[in-house]
C-alpha positions in Angstrom: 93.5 108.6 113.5 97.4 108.0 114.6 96.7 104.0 114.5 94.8 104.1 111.3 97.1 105.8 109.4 100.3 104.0 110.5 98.3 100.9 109.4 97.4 102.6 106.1 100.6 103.9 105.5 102.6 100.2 106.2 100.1 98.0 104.2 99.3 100.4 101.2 103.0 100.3 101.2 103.3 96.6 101.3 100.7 96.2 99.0 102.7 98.7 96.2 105.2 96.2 97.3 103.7 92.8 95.9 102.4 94.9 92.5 105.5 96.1 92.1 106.9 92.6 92.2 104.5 91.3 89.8 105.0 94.4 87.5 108.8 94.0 88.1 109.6 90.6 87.7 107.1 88.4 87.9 104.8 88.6 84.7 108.2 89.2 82.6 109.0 85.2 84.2 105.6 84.0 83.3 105.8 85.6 79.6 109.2 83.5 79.1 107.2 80.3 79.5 104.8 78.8 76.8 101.3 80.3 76.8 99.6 77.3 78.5 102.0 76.8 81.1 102.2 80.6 81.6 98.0 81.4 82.3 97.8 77.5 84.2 100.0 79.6 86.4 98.3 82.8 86.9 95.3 80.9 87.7 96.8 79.0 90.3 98.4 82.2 91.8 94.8 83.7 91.5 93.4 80.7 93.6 95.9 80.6 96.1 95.8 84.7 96.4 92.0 84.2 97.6 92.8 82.4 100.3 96.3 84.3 101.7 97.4 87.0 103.9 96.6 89.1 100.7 93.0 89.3 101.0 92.2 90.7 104.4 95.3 93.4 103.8 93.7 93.6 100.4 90.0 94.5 101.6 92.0 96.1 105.3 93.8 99.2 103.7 91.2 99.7 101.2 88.6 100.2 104.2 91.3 102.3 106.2 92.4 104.3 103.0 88.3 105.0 102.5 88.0 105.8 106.1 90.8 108.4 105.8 89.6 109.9 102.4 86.2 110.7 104.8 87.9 112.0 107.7 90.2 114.1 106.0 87.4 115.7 104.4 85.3 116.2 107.6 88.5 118.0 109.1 89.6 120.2 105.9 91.5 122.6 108.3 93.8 120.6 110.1 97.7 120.7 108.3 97.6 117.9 105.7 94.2 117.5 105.1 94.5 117.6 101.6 97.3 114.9 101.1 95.4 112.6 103.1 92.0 112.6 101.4 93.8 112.6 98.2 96.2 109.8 99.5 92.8 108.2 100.5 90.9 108.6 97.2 93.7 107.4 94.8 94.3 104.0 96.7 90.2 103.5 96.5 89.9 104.3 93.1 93.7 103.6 91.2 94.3 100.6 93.4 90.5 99.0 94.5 88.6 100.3 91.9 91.3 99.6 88.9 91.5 95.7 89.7 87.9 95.5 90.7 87.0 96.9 86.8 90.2 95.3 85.2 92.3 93.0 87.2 89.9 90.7 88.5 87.6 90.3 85.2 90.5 89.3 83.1 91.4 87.0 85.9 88.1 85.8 85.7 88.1 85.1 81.6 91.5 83.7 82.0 90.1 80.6 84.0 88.2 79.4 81.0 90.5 81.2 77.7 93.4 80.5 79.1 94.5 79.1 75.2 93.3 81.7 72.8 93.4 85.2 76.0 96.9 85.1 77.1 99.3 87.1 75.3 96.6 90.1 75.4 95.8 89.0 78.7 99.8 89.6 80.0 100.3 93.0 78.5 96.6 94.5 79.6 96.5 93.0 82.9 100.0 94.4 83.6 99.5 97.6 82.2 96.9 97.7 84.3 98.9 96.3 87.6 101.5 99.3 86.8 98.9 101.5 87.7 97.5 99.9 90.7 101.4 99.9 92.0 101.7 103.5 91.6 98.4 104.3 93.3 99.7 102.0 96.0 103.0 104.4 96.2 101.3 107.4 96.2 99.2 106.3 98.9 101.7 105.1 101.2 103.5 108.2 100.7 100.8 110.6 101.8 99.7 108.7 104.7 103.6 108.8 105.5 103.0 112.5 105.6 99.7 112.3 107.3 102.0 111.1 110.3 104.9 113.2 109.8 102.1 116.1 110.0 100.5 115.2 113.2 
């Protein structure tokens, strides 16, 4: 449980950290530029995003954060129990399950209405991103606990 939460705890935090730079910065760049230009980019940060570092850490914390979320649970007396399944069950559902039912379908319609879906496309899917980064946060932060508990 030591192993898996230090990993939990490091990549949900890096993951909060590369939402929060797209929340931060990078959308506000991308809505500077003209619409085309701006959702030509996205998609070629989507493409490239499949095949990075970003996927297996992507599909990694959400399995450990899961994992947690179910152990937690099984041992509802030990000190912190409750942090950690809740840790768990916001990074599954505010991080995996928000851009599974948001992020990655606009993504998806942004490949072919890249013209006529873009300005709704910036403010939704970073609305949407804000969300994800916080989950991310909270995570990290109560699998920091997790460890300081143990």
């Amino acid at each position: 449980m030591t192993v898996l939460l230090w990993f939990a705890a490091l990549g949900t935090g890096l993951m909060a950290g590369v939402y929060f730079t797209f929340s931060g910065f990078v959308m506000a760049s991308l809505a500077r530029l003209p619409d085309d230009r701006a959702a030509a980019a996205v998609n070629t940060i989507n493409d490239v995003i499949l095949r990075s570092p970003f996927m297996p850490l992507f599909i990694g914390t959400t399995l450990a954060a899961a994992v947690i979320a179910i152990l937690a649970l099984s041992r509802w007396n030990e000190p912190g129990s409750a942090i950690l399944a809740g840790g768990g069950a916001i990074y599954v559902v505010g991080m995996f399950g928000v851009t599974a039912t948001f992020n990655v379908p606009l993504n998806n319609r942004l490949i072919t209405e890249a013209a006529t879906l873009w300005p709704a496309y910036l403010d939704t899917w970073t609305n949407w991103n804000h969300v994800r980064t916080f989950a991310s946060l909270l995570a990290a932060a109560a699998f920091t606990y997790g460890i300081a508990v143990r």
